[in-house]
PyMOL Python script that loads the backbone (N, CA, C, O; Angstrom):
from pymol import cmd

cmd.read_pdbstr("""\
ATOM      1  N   UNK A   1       0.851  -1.162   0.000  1.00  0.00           N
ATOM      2  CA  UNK A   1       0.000   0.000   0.000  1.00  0.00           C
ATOM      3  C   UNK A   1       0.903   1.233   0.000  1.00  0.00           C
ATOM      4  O   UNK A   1       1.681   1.543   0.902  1.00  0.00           O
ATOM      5  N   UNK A   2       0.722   1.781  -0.953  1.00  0.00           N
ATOM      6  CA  UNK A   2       1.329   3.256  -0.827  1.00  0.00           C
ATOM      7  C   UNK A   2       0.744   4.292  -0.175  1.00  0.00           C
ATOM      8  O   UNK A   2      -0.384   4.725  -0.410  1.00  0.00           O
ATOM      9  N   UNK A   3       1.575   4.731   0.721  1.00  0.00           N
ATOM     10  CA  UNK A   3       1.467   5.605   1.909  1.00  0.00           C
ATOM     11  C   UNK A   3       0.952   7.119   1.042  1.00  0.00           C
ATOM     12  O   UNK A   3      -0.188   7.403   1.406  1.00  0.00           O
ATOM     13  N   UNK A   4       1.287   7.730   0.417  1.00  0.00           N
ATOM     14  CA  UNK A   4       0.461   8.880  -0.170  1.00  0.00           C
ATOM     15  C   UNK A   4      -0.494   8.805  -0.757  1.00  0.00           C
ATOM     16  O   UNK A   4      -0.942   9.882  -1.152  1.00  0.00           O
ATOM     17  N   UNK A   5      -1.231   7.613  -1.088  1.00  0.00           N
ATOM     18  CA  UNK A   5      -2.457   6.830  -1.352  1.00  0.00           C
ATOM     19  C   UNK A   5      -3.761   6.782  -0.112  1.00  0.00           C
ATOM     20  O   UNK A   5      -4.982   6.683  -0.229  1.00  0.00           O
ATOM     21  N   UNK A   6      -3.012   6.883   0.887  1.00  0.00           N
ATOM     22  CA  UNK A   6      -3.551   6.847   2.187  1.00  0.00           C
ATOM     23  C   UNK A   6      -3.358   8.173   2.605  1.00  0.00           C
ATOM     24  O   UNK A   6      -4.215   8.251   3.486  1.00  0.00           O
ATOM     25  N   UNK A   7      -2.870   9.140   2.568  1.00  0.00           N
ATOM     26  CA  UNK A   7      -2.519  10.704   2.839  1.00  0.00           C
ATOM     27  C   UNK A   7      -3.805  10.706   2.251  1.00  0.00           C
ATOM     28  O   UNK A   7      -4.858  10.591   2.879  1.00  0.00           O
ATOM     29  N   UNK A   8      -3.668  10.863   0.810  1.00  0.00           N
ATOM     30  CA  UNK A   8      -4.447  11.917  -0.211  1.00  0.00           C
ATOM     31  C   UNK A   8      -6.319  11.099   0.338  1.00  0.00           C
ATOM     32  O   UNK A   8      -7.262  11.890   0.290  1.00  0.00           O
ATOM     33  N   UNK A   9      -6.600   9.745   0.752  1.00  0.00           N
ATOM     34  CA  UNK A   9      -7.548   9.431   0.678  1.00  0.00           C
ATOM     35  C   UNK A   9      -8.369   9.688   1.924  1.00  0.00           C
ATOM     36  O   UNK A   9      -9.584   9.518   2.030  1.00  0.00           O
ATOM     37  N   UNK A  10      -7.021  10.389   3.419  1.00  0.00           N
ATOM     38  CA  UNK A  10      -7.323  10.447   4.554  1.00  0.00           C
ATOM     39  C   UNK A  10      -7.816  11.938   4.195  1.00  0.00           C
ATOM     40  O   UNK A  10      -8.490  12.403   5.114  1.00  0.00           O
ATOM     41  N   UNK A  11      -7.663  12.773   3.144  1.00  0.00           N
ATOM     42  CA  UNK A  11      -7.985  14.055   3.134  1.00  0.00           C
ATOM     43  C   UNK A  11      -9.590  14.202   2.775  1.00  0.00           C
ATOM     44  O   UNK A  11     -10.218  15.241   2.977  1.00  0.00           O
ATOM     45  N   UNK A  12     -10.251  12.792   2.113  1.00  0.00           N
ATOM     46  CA  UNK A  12     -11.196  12.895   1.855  1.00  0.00           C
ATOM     47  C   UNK A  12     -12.697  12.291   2.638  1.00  0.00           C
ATOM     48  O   UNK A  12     -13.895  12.574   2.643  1.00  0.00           O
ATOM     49  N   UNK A  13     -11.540  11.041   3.424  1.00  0.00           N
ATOM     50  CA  UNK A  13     -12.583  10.444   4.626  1.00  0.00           C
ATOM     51  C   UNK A  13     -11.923  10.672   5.949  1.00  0.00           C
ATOM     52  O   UNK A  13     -11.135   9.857   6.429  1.00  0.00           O
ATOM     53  N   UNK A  14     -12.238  11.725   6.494  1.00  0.00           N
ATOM     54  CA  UNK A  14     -11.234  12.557   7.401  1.00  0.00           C
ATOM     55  C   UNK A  14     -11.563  11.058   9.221  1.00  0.00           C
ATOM     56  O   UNK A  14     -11.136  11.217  10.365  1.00  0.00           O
ATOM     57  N   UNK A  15     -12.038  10.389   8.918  1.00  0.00           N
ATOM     58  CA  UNK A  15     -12.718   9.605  10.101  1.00  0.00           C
ATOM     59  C   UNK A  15     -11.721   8.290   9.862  1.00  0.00           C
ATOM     60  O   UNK A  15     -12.236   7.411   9.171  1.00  0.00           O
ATOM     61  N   UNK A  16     -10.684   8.091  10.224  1.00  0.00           N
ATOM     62  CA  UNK A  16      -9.929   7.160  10.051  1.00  0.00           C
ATOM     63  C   UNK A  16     -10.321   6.008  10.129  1.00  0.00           C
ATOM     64  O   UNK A  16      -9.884   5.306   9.217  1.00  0.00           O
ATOM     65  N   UNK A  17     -10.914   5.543  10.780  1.00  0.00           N
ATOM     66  CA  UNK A  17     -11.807   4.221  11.063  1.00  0.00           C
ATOM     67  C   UNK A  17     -12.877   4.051  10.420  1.00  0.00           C
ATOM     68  O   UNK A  17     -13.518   3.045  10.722  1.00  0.00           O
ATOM     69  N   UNK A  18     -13.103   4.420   9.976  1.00  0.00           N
ATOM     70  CA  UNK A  18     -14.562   5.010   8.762  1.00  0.00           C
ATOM     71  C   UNK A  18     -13.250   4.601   7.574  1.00  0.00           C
ATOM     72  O   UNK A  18     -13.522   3.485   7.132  1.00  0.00           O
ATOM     73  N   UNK A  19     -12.148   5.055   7.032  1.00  0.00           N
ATOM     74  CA  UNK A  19     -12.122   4.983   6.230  1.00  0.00           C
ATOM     75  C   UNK A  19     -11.242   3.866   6.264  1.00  0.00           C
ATOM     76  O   UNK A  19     -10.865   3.544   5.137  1.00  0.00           O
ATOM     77  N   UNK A  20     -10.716   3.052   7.349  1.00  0.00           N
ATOM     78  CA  UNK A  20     -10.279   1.456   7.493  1.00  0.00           C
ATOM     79  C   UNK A  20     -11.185   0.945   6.604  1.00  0.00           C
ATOM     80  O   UNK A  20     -10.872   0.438   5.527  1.00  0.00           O
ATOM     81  N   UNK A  21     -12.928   1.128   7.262  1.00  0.00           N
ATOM     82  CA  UNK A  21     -13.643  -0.273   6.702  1.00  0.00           C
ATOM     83  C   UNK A  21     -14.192   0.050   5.979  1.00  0.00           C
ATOM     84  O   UNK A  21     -15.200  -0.639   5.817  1.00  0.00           O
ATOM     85  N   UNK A  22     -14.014   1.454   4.841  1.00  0.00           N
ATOM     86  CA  UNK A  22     -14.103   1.620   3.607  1.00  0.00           C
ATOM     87  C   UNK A  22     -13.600   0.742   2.875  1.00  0.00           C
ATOM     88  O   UNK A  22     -14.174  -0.228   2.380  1.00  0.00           O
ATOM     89  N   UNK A  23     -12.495   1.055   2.778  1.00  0.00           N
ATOM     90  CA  UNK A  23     -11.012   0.339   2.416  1.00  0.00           C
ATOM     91  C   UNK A  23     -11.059  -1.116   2.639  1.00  0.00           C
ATOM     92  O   UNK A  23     -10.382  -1.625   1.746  1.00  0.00           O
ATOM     93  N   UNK A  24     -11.490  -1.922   3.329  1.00  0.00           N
ATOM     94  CA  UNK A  24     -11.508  -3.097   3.591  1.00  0.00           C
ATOM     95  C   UNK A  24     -12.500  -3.816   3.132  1.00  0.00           C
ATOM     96  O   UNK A  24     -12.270  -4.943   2.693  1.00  0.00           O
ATOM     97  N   UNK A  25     -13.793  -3.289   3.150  1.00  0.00           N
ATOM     98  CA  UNK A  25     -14.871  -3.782   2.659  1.00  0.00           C
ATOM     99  C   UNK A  25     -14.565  -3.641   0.927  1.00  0.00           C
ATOM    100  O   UNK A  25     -14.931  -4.506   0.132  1.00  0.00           O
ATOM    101  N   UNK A  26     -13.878  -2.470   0.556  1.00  0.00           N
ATOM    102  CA  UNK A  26     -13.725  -2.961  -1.437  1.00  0.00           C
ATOM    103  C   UNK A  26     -13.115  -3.863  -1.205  1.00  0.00           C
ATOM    104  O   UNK A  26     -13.624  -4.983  -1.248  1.00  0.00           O
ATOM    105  N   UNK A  27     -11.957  -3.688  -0.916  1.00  0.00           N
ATOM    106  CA  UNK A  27     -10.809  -4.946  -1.067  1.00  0.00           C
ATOM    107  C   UNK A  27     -11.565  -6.570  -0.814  1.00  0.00           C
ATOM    108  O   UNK A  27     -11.343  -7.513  -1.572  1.00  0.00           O
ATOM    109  N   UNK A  28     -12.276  -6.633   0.131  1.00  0.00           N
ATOM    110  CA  UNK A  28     -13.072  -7.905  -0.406  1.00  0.00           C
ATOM    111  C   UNK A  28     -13.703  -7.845  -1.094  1.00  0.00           C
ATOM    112  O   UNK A  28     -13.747  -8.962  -1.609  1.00  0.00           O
ATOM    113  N   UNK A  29     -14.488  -7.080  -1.661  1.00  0.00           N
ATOM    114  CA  UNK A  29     -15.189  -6.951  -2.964  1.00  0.00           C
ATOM    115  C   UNK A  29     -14.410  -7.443  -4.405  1.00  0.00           C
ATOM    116  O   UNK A  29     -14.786  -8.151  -5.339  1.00  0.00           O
ATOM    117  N   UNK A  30     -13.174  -6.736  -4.128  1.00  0.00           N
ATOM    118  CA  UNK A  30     -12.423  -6.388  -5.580  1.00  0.00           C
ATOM    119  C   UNK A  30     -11.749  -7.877  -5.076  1.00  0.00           C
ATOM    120  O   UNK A  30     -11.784  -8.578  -6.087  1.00  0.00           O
ATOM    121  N   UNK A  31     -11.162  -8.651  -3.982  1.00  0.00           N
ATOM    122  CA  UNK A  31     -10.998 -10.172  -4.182  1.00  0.00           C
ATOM    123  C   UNK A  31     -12.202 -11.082  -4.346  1.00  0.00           C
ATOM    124  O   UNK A  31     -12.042 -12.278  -4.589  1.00  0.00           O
ATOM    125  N   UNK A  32     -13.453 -10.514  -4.213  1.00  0.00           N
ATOM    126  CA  UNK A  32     -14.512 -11.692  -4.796  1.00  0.00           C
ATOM    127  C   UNK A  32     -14.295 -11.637  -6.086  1.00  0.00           C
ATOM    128  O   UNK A  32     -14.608 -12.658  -6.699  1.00  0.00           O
ATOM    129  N   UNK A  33     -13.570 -10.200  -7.096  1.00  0.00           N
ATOM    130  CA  UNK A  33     -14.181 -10.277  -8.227  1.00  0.00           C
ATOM    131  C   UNK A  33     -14.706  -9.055  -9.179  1.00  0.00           C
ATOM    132  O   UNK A  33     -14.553  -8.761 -10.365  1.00  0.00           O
ATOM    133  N   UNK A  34     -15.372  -8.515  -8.113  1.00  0.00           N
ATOM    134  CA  UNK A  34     -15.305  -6.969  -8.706  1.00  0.00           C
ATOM    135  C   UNK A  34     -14.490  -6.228  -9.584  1.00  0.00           C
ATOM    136  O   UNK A  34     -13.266  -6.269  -9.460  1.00  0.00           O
ATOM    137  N   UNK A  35     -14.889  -5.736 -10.222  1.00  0.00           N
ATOM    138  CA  UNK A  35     -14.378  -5.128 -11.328  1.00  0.00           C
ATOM    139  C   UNK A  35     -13.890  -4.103 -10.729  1.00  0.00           C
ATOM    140  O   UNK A  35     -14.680  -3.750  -9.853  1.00  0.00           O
ATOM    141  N   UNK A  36     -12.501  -3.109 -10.790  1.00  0.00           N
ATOM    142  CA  UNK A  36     -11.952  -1.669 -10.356  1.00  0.00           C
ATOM    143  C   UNK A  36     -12.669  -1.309 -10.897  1.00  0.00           C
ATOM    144  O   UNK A  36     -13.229  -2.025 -11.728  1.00  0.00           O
ATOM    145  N   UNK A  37     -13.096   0.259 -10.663  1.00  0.00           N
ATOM    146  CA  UNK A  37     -13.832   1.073 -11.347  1.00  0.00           C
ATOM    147  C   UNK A  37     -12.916   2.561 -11.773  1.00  0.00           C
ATOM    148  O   UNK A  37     -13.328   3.695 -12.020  1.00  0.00           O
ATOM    149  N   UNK A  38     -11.742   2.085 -11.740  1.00  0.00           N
ATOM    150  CA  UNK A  38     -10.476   2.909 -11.871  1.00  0.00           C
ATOM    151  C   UNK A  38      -9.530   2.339 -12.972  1.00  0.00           C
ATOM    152  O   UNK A  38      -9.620   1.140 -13.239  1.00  0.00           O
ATOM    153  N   UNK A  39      -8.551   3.192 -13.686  1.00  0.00           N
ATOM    154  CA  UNK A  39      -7.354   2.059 -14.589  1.00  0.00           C
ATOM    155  C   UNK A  39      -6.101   2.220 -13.495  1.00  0.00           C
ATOM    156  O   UNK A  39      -5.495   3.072 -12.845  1.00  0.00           O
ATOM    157  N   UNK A  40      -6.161   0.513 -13.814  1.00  0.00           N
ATOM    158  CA  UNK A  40      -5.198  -0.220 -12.820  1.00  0.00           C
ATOM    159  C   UNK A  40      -3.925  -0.524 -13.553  1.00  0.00           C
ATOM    160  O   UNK A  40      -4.055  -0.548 -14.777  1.00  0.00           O
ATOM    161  N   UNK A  41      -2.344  -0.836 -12.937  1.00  0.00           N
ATOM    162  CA  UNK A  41      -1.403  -0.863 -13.432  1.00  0.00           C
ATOM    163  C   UNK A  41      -1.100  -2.225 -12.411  1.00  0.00           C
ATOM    164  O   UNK A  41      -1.213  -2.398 -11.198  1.00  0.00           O
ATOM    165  N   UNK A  42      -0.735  -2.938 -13.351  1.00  0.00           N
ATOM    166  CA  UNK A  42       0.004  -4.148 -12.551  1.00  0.00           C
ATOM    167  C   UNK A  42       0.502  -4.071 -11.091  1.00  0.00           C
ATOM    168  O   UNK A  42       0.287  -4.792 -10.117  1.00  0.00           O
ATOM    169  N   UNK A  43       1.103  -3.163 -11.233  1.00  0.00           N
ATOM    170  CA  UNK A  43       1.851  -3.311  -9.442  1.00  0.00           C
ATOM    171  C   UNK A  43       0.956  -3.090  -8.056  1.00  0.00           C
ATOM    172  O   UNK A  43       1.267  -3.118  -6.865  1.00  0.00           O
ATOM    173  N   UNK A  44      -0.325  -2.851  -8.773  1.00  0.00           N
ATOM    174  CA  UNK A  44      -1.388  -1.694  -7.677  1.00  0.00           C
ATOM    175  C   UNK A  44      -2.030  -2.987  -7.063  1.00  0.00           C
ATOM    176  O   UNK A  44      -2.707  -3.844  -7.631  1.00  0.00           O
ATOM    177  N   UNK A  45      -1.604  -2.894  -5.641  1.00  0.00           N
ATOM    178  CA  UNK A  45      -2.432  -4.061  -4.803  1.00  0.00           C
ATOM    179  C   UNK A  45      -4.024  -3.606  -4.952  1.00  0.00           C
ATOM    180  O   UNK A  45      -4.299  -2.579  -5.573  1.00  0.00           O
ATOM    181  N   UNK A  46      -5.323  -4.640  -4.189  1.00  0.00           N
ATOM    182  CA  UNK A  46      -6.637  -4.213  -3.915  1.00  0.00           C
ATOM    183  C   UNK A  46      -6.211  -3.277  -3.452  1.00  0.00           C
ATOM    184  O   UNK A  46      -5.984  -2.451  -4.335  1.00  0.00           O
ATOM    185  N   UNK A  47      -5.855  -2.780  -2.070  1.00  0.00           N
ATOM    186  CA  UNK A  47      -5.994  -1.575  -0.924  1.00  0.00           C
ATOM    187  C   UNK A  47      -5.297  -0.513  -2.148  1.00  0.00           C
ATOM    188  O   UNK A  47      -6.184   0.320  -2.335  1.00  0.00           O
ATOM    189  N   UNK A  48      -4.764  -0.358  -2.559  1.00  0.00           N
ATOM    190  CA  UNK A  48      -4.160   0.661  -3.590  1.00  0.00           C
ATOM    191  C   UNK A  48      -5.345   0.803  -4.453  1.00  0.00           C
ATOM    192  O   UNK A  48      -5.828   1.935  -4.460  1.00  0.00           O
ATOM    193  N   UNK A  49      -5.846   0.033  -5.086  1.00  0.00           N
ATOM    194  CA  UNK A  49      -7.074   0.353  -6.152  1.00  0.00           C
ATOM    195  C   UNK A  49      -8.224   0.794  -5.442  1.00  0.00           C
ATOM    196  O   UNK A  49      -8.978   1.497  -6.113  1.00  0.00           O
ATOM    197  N   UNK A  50      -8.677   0.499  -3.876  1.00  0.00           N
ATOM    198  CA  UNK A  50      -9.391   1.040  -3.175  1.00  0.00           C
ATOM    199  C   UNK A  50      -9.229   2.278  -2.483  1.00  0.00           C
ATOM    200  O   UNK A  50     -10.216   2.800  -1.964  1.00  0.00           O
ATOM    201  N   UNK A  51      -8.377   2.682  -2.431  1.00  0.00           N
ATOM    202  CA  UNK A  51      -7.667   3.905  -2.151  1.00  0.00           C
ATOM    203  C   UNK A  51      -7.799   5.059  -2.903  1.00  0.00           C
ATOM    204  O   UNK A  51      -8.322   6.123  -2.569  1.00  0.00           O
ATOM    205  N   UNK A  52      -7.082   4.634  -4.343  1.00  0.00           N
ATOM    206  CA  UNK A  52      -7.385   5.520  -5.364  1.00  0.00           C
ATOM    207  C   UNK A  52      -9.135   5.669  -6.233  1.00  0.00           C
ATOM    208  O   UNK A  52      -9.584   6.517  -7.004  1.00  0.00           O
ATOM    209  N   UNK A  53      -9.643   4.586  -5.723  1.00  0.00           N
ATOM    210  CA  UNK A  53     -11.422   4.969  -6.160  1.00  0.00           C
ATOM    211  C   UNK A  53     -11.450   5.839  -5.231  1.00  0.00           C
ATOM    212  O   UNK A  53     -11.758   6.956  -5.645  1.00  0.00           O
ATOM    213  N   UNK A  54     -11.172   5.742  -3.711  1.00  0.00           N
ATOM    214  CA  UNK A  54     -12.084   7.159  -3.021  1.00  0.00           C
ATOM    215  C   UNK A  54     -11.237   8.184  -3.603  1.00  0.00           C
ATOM    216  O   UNK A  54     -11.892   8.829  -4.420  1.00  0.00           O
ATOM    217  N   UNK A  55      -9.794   8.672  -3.484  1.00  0.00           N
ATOM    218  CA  UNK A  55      -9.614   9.362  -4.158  1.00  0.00           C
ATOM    219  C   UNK A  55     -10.003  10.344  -5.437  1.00  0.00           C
ATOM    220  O   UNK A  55      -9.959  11.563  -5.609  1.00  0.00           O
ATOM    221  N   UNK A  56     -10.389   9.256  -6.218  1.00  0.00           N
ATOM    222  CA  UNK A  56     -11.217  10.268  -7.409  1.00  0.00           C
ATOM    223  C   UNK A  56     -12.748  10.239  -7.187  1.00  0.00           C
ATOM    224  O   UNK A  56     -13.532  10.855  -7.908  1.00  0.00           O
ATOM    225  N   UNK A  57     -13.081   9.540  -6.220  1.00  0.00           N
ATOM    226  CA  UNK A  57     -14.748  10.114  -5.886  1.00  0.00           C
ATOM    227  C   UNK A  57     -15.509   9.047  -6.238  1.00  0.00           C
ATOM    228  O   UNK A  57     -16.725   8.986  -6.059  1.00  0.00           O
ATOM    229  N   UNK A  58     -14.645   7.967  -6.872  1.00  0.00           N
ATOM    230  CA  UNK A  58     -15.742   6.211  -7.022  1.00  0.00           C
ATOM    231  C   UNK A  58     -16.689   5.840  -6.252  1.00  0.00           C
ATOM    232  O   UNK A  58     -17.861   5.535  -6.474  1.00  0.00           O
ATOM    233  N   UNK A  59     -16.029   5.899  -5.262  1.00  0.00           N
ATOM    234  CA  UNK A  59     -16.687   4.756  -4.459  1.00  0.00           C
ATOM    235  C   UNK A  59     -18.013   6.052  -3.408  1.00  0.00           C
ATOM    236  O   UNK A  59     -17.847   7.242  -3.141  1.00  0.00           O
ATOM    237  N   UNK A  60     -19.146   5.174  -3.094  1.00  0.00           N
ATOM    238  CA  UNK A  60     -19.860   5.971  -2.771  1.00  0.00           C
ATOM    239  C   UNK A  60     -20.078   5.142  -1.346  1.00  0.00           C
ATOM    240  O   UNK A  60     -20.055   3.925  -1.159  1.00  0.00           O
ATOM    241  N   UNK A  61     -20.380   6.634  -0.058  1.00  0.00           N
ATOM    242  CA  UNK A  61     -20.571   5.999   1.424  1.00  0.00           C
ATOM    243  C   UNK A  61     -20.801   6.938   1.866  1.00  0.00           C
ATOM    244  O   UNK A  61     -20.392   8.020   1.444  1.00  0.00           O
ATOM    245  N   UNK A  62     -21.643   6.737   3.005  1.00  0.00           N
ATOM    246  CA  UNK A  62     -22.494   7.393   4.103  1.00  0.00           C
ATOM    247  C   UNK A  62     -22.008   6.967   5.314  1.00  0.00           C
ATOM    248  O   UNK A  62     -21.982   5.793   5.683  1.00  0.00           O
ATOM    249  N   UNK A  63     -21.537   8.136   6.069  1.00  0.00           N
ATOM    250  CA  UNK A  63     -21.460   8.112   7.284  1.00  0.00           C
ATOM    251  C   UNK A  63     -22.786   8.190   8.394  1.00  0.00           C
ATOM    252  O   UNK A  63     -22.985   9.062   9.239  1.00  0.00           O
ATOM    253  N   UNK A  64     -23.200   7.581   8.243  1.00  0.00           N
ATOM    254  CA  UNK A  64     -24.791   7.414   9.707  1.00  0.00           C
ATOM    255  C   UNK A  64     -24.168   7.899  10.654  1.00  0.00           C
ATOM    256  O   UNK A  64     -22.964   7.936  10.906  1.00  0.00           O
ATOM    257  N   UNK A  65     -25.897   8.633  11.672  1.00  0.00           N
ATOM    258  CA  UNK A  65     -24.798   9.248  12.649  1.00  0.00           C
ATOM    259  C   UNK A  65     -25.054   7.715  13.874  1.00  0.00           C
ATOM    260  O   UNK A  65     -25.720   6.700  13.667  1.00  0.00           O
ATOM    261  N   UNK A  66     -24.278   8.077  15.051  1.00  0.00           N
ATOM    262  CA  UNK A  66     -24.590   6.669  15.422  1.00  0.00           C
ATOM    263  C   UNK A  66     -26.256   7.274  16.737  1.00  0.00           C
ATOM    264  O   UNK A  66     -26.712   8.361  17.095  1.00  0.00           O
ATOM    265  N   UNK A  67     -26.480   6.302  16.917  1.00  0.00           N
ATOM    266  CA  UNK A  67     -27.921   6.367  17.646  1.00  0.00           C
ATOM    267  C   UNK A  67     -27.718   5.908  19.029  1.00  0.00           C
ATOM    268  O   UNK A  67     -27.626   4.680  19.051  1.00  0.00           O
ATOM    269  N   UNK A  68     -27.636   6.340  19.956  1.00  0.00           N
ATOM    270  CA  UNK A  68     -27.928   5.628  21.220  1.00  0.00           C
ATOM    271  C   UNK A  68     -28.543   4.999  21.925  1.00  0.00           C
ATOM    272  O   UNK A  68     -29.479   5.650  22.389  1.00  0.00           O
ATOM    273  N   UNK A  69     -28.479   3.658  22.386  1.00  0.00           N
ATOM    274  CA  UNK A  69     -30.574   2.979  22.962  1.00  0.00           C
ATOM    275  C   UNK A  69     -30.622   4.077  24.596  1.00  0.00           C
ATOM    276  O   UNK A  69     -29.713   4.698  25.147  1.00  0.00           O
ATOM    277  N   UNK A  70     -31.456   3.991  24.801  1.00  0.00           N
ATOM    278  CA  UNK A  70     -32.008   4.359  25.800  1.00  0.00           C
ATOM    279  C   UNK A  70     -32.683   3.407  26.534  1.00  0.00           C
ATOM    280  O   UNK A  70     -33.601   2.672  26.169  1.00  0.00           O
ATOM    281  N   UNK A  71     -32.014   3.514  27.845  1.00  0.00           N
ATOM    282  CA  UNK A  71     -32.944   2.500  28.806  1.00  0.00           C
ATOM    283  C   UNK A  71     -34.311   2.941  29.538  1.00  0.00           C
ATOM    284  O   UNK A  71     -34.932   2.132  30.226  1.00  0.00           O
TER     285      UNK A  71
END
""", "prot")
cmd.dss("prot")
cmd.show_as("cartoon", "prot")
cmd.util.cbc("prot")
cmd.orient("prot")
């Protein structure tokens, strides 16, 4: 994974953990099979091709806010 891949993508999902299981959830996607929705170059791991979709604005996600139960 290239580290300015992760800079430039932390600028766009500023919630680091939010953007772990961004990132994690393509990458199993794109190992079931999924098609990139980006042009890929041989050397570019999943997490690199998932990286660079949020980067250019691919990939689409909602942050929910979270809800609290009440007793």
């Amino acid at each position: 994974m290239l580290s300015h891949l992760v800079d430039e993508a932390a600028k766009k999902i500023q919630n680091v953990p939010f953007l772990v299981n961004i990132v994690s959830k393509r990458v199993r996607q794109l190992t079931a099979g999924h098609r990139p929705m980006i042009e890929v170059t041989p050397k570019m791991g999943f997490a690199d091709i998932a990286l660079q979709e949020i980067i250019e604005g691919k990939l689409n996600y909602e942050l929910k806010p979270v809800v609290e139960e009440q007793e």
